[in-house]
C-alpha positions in Angstrom: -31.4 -20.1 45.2 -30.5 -20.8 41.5 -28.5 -16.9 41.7 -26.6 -18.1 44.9 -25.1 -20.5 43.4 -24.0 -19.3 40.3 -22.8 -16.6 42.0 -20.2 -19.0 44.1 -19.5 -21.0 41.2 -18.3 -17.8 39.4 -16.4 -17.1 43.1 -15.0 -20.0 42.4 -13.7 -20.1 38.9 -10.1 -20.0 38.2 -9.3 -16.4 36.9 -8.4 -18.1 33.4 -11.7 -19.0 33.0 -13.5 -16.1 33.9 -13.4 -14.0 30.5 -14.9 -17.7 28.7 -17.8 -17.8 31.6 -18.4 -13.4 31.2 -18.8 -14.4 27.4 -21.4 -17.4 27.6 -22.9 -15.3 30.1 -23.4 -12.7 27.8 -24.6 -15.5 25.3 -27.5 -16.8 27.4 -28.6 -13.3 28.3 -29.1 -11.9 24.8 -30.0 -15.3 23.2 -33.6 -14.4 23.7 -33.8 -10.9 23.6 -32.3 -10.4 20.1 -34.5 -11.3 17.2 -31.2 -11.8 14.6 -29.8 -14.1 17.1 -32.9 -15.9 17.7 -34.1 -16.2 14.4 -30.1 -17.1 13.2 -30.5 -19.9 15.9 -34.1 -21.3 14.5 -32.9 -21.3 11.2 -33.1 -24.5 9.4 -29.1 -25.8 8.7 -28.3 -25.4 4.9 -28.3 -28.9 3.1 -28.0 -28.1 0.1 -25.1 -30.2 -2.1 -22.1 -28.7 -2.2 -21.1 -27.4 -6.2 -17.5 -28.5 -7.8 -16.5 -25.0 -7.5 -17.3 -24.8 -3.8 -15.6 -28.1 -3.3 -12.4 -27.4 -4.9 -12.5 -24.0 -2.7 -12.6 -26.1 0.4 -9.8 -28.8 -0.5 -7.6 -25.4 -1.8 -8.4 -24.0 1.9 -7.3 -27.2 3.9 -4.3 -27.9 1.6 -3.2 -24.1 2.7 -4.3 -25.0 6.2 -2.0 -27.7 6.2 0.9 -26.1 4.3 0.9 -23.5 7.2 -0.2 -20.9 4.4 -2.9 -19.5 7.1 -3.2 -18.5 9.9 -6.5 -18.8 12.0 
């Protein structure tokens, strides 16, 4: 039942979005079967304070962001 309809709703997706839904697709297939992605998605987040040098990396980053320095 579920399959059915996921199967027409991917009928029925504009082409534009087809290449998004293949990729989260892909996404929720292998989330459980790999064990880097799995344990990359447990991991706890990294709160650990920022140091003056990694701060000043970040402001120099945005300032080139900004300037149009980079392209991303």
């Amino acid at each position: 039942m579920i399959k059915e309809r996921l199967h027409r709703l991917v009928d029925e997706l504009p082409d534009g979005e087809l290449h998004a839904a293949e990729r989260f697709l892909e996404y929720l297939r292998n989330v459980g079967s790999d064990p880097v992605l799995r344990a990359f998605m447990a991991a706890p987040l990294d709160d650990e304070p920022l140091t003056d040098d990694e701060a000043a990396a970040i402001c120099e980053a945005e300032e080139e962001i900004a300037r149009g320095e980079v392209v991303n």
